[in-house]
Biopython code that builds the backbone (N, CA, C, O; Angstrom):
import numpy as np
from Bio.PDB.StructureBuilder import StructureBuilder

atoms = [
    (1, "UNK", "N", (22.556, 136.488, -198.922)),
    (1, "UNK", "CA", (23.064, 135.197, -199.335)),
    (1, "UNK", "C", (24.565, 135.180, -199.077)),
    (1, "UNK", "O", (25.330, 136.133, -199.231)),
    (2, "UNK", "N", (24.800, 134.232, -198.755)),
    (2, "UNK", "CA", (26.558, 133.733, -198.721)),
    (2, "UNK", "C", (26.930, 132.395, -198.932)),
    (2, "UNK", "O", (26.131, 131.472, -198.774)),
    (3, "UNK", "N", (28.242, 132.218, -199.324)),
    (3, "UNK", "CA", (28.660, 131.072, -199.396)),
    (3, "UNK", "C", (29.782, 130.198, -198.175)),
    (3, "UNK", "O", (30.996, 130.389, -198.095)),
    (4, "UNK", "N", (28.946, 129.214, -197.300)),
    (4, "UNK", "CA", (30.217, 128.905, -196.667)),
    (4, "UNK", "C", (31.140, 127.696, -197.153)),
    (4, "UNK", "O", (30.703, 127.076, -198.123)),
    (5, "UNK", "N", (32.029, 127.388, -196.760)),
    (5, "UNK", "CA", (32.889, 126.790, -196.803)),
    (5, "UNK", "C", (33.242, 125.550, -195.987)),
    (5, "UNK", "O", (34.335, 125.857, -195.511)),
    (6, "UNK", "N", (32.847, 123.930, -195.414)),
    (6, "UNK", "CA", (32.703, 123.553, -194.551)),
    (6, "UNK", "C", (33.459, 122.332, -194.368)),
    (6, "UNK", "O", (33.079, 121.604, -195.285)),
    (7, "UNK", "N", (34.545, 121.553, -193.506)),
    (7, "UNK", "CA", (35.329, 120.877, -193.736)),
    (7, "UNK", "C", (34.513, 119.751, -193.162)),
    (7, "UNK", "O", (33.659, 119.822, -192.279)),
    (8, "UNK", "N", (34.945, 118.677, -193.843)),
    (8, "UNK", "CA", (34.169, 117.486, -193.133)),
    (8, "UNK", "C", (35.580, 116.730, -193.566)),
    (8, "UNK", "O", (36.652, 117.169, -193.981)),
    (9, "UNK", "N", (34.857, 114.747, -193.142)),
    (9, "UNK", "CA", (35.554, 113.735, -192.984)),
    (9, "UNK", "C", (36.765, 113.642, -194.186)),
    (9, "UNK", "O", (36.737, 113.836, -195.402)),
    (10, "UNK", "N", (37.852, 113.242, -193.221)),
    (10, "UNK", "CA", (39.222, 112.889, -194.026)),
    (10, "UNK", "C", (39.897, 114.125, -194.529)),
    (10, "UNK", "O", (40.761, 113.902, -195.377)),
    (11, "UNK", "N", (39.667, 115.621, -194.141)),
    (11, "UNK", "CA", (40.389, 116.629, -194.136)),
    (11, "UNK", "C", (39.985, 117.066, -195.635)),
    (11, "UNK", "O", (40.831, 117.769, -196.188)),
    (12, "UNK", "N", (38.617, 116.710, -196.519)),
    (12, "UNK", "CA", (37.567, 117.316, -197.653)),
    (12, "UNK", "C", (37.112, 118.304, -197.119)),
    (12, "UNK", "O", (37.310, 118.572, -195.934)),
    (13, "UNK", "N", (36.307, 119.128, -198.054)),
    (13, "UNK", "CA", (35.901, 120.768, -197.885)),
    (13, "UNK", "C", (34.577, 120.260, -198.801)),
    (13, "UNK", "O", (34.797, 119.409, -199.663)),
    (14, "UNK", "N", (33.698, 120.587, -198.688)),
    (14, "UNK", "CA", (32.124, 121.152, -199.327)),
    (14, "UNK", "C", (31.506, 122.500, -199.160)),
    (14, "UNK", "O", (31.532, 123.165, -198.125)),
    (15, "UNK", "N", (31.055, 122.767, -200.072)),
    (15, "UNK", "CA", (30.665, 124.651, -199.755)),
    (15, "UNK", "C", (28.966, 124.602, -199.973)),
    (15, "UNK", "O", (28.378, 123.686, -200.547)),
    (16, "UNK", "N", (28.533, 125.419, -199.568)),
    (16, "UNK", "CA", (26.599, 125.909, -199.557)),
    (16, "UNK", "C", (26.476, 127.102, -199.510)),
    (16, "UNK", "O", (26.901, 127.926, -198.700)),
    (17, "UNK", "N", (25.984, 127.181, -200.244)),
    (17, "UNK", "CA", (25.025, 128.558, -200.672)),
    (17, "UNK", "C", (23.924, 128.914, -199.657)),
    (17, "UNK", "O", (22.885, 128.276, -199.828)),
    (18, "UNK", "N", (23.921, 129.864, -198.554)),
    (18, "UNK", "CA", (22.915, 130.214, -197.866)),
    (18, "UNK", "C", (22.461, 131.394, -197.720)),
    (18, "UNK", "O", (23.064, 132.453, -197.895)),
    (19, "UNK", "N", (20.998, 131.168, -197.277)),
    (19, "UNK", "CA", (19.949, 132.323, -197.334)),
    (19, "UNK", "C", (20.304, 133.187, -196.124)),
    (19, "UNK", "O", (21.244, 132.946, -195.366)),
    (20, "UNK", "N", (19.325, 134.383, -196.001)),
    (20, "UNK", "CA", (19.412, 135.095, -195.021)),
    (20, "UNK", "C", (19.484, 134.587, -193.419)),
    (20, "UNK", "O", (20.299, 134.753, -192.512)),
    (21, "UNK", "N", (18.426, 134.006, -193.527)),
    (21, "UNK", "CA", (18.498, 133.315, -192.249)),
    (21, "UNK", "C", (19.515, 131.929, -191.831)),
    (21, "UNK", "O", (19.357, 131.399, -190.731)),
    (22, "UNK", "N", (20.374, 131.499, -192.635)),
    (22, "UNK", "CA", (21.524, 130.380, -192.891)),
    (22, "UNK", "C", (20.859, 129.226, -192.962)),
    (22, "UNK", "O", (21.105, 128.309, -192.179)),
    (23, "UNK", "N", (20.025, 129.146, -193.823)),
    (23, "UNK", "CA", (19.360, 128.167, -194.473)),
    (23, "UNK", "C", (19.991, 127.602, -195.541)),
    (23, "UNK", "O", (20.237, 128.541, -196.299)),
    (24, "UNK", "N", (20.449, 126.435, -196.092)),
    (24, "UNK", "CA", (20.904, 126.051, -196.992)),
    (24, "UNK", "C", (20.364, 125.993, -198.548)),
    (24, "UNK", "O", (19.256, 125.499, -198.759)),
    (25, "UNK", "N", (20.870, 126.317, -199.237)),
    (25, "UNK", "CA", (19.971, 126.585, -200.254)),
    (25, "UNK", "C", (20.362, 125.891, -201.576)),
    (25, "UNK", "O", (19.498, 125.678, -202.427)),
    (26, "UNK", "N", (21.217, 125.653, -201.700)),
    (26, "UNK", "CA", (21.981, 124.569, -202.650)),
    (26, "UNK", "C", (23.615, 124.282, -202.040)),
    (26, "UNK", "O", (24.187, 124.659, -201.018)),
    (27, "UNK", "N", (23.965, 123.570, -203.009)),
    (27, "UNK", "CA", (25.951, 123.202, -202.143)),
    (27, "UNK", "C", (26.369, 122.295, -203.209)),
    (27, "UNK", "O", (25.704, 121.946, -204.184)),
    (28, "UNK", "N", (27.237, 122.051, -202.979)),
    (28, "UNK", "CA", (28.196, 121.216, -203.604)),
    (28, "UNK", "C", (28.108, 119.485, -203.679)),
    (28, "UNK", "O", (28.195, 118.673, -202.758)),
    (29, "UNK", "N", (27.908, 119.272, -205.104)),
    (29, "UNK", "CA", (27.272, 117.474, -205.357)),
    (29, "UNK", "C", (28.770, 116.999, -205.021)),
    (29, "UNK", "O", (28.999, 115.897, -205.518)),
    (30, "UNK", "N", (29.993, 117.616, -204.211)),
    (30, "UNK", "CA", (31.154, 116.419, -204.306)),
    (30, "UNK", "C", (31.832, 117.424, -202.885)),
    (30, "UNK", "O", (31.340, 118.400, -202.320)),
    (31, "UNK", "N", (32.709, 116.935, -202.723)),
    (31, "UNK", "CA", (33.620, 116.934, -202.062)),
    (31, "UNK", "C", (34.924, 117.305, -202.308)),
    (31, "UNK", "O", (35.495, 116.328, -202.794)),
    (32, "UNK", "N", (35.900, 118.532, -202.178)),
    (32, "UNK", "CA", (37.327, 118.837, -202.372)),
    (32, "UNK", "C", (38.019, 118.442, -201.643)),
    (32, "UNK", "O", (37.747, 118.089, -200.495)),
    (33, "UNK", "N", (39.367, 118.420, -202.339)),
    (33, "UNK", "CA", (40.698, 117.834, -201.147)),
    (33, "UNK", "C", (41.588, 118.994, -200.172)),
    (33, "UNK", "O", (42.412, 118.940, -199.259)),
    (34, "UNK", "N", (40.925, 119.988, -200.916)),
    (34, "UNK", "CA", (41.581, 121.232, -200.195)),
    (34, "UNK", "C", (40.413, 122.501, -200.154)),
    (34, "UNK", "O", (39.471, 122.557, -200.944)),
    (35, "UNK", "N", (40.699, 123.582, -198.983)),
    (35, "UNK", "CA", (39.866, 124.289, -199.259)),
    (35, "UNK", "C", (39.928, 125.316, -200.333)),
    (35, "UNK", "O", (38.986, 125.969, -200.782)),
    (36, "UNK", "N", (41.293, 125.364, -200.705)),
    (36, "UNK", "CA", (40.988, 126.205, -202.021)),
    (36, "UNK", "C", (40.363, 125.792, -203.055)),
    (36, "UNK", "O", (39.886, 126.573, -203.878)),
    (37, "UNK", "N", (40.285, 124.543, -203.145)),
    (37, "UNK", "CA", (39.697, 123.693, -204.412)),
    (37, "UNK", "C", (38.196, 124.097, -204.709)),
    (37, "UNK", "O", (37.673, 124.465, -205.761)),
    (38, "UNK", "N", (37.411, 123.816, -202.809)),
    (38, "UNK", "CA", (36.389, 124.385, -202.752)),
    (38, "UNK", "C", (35.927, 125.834, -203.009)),
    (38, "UNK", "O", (34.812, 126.189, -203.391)),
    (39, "UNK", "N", (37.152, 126.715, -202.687)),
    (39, "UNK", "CA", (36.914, 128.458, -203.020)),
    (39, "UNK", "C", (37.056, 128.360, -204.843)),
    (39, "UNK", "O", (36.366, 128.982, -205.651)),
    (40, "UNK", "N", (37.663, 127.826, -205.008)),
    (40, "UNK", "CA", (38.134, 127.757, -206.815)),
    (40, "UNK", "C", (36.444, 127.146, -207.592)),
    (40, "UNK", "O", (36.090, 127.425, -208.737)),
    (41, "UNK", "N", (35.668, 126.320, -206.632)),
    (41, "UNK", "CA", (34.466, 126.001, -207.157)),
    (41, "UNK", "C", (33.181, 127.099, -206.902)),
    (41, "UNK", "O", (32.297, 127.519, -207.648)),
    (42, "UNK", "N", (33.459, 127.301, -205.746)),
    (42, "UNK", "CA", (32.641, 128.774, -205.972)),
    (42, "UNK", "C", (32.878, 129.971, -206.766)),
    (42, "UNK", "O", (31.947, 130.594, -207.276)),
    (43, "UNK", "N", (33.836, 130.236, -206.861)),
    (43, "UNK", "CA", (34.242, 131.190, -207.744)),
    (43, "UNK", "C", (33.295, 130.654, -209.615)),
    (43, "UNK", "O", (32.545, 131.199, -210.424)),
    (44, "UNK", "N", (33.989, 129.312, -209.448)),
    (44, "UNK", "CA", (33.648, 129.013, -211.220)),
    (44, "UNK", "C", (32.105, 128.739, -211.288)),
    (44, "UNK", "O", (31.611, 128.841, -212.411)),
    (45, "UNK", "N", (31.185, 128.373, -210.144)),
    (45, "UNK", "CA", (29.701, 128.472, -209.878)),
    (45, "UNK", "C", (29.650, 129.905, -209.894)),
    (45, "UNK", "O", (28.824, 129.932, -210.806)),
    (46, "UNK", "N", (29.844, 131.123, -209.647)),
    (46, "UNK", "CA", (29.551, 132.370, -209.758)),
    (46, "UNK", "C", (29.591, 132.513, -211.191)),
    (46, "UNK", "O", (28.571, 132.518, -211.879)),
    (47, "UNK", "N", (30.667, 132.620, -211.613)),
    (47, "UNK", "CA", (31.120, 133.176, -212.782)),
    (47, "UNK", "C", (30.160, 132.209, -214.234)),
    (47, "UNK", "O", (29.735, 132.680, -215.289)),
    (48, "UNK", "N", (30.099, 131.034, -213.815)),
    (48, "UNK", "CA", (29.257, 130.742, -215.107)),
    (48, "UNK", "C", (27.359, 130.777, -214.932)),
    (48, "UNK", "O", (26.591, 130.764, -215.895)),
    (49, "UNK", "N", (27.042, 130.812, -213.826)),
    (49, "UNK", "CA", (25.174, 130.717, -213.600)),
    (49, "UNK", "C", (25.300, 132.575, -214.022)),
    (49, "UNK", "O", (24.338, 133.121, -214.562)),
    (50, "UNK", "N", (25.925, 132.962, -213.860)),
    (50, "UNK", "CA", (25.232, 134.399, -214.082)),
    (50, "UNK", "C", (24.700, 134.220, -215.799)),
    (50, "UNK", "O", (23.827, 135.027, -216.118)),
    (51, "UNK", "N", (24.964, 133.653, -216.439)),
    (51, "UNK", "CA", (24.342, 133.536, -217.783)),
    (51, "UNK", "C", (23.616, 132.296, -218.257)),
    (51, "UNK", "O", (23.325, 132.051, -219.428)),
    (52, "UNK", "N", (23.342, 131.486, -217.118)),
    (52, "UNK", "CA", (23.081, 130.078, -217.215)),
    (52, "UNK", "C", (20.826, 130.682, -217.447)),
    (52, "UNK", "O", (20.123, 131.461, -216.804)),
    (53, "UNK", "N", (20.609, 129.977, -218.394)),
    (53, "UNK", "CA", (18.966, 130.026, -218.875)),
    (53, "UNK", "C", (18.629, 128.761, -218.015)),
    (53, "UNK", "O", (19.318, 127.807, -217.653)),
    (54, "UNK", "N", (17.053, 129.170, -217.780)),
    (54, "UNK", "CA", (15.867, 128.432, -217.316)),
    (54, "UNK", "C", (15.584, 127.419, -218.013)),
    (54, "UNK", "O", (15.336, 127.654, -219.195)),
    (55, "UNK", "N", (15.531, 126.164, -217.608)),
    (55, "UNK", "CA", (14.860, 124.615, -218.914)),
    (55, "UNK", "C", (13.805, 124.536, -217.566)),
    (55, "UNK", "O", (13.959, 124.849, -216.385)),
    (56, "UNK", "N", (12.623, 123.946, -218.358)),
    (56, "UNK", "CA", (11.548, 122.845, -217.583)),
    (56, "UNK", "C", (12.423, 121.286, -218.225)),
    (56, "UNK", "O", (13.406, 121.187, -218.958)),
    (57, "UNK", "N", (11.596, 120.278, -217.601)),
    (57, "UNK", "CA", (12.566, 118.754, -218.045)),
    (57, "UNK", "C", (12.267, 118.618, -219.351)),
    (57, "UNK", "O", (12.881, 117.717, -219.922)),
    (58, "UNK", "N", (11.335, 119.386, -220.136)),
    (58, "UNK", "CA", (11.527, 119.179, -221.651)),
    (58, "UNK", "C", (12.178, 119.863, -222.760)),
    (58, "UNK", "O", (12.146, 119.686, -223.977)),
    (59, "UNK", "N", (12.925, 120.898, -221.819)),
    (59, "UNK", "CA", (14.120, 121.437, -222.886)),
    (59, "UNK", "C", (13.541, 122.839, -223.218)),
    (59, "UNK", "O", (14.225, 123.611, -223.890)),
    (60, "UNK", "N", (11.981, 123.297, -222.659)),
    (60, "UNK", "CA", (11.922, 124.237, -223.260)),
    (60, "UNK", "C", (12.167, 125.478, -222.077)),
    (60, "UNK", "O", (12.064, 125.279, -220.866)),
    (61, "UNK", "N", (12.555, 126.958, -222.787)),
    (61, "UNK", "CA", (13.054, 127.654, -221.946)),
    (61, "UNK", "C", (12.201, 128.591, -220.878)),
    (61, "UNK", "O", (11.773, 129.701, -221.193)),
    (62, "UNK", "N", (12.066, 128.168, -219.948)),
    (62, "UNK", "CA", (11.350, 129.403, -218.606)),
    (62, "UNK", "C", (11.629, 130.984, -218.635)),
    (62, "UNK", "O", (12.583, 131.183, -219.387)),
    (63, "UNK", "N", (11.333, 131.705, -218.305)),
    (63, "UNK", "CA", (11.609, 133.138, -218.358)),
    (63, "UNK", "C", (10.816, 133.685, -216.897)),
    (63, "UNK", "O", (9.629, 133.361, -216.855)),
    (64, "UNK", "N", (11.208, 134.286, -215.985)),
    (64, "UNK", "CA", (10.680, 135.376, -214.773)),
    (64, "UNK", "C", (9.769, 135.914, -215.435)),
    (64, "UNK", "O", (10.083, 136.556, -216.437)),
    (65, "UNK", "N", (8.011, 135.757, -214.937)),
    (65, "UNK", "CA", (7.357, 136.346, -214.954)),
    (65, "UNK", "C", (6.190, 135.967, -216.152)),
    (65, "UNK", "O", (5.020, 136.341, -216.240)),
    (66, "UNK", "N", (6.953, 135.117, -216.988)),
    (66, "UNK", "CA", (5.682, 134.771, -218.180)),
    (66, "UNK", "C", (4.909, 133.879, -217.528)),
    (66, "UNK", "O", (5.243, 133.103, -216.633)),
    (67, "UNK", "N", (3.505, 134.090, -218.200)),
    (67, "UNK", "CA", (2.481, 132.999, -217.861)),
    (67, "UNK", "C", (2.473, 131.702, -218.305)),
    (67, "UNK", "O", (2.941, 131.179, -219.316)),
    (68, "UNK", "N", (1.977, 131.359, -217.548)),
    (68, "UNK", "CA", (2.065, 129.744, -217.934)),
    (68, "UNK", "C", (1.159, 128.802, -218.612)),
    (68, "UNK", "O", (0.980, 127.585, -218.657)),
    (69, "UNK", "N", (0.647, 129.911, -219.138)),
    (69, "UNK", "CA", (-0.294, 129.836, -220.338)),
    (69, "UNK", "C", (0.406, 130.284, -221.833)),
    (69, "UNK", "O", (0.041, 129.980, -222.969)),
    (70, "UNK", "N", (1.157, 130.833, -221.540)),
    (70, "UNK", "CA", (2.723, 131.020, -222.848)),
    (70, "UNK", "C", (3.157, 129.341, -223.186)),
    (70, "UNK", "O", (3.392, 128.251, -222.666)),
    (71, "UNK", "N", (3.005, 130.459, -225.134)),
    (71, "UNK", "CA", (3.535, 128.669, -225.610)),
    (71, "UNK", "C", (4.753, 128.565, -225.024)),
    (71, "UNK", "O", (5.210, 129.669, -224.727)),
    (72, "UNK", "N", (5.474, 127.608, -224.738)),
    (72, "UNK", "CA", (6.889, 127.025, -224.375)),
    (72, "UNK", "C", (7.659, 127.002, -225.908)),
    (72, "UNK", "O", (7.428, 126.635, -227.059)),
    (73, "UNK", "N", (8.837, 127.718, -225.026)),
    (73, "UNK", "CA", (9.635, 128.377, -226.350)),
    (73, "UNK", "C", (10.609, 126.806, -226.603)),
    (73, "UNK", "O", (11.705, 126.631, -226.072)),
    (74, "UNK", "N", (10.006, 125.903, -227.408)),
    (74, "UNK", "CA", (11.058, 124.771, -227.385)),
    (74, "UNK", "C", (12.029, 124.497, -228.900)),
    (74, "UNK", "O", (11.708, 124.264, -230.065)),
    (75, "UNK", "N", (13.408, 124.673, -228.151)),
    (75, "UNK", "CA", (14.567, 124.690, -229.234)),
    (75, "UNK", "C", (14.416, 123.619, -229.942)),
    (75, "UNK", "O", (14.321, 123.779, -231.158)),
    (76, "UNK", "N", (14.359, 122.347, -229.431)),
    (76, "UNK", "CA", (14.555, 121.073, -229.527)),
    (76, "UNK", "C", (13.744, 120.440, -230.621)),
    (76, "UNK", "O", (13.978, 119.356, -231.155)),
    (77, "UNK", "N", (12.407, 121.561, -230.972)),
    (77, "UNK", "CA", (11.519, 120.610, -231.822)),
    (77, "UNK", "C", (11.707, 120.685, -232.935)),
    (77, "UNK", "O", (12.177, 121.729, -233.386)),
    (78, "UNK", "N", (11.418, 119.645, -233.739)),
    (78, "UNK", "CA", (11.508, 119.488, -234.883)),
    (78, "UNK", "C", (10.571, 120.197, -235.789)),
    (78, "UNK", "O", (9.443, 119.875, -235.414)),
    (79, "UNK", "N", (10.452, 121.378, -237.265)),
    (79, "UNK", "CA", (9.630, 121.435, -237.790)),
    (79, "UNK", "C", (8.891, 120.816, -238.548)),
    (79, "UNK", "O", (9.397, 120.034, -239.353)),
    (80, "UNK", "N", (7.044, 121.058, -238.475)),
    (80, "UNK", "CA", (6.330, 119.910, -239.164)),
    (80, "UNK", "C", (5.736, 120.370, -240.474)),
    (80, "UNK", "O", (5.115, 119.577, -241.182)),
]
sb = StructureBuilder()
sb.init_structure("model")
sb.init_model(0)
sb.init_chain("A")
sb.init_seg("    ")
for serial, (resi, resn, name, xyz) in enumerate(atoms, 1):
    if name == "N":
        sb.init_residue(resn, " ", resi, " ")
    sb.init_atom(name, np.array(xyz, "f"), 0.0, 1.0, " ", f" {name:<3s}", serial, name[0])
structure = sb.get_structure()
């Protein structure tokens, strides 16, 4: 995996995350005015997903490897 760095229109920078084969694999929802701006966003995308948890769209948390027959661990609910 790597991250490039890629200048487009009006002298903006956008960065992507790519696979082995330079497949794109996620990138950047905006656009910087400089390329450090863009290196300063990869950096702060590194540094905070390394602790970032799994949600499905209902809030409850995913985990590598459980079945999906596991109750869903949901924070959100209210006790009855």
């Amino acid at each position: 995996m790597k991250y490039v760095v890629i200048p487009v229109r009006g002298g903006r920078w956008v960065w992507e995350l790519r696979d082995a084969e330079g497949d794109a694999v996620c990138g950047s929802t905006g656009n910087f005015p400089t390329r450090d701006a863009a290196l300063q966003a990869i950096h702060a995308v590194r540094s905070l997903t390394q602790k970032a948890k799994i949600f499905d769209p209902l809030g409850n948390v995913l985990e590598v490897g459980a079945p999906d027959s596991a109750a869903p661990n949901t924070p959100n609910a209210t006790p009855s």
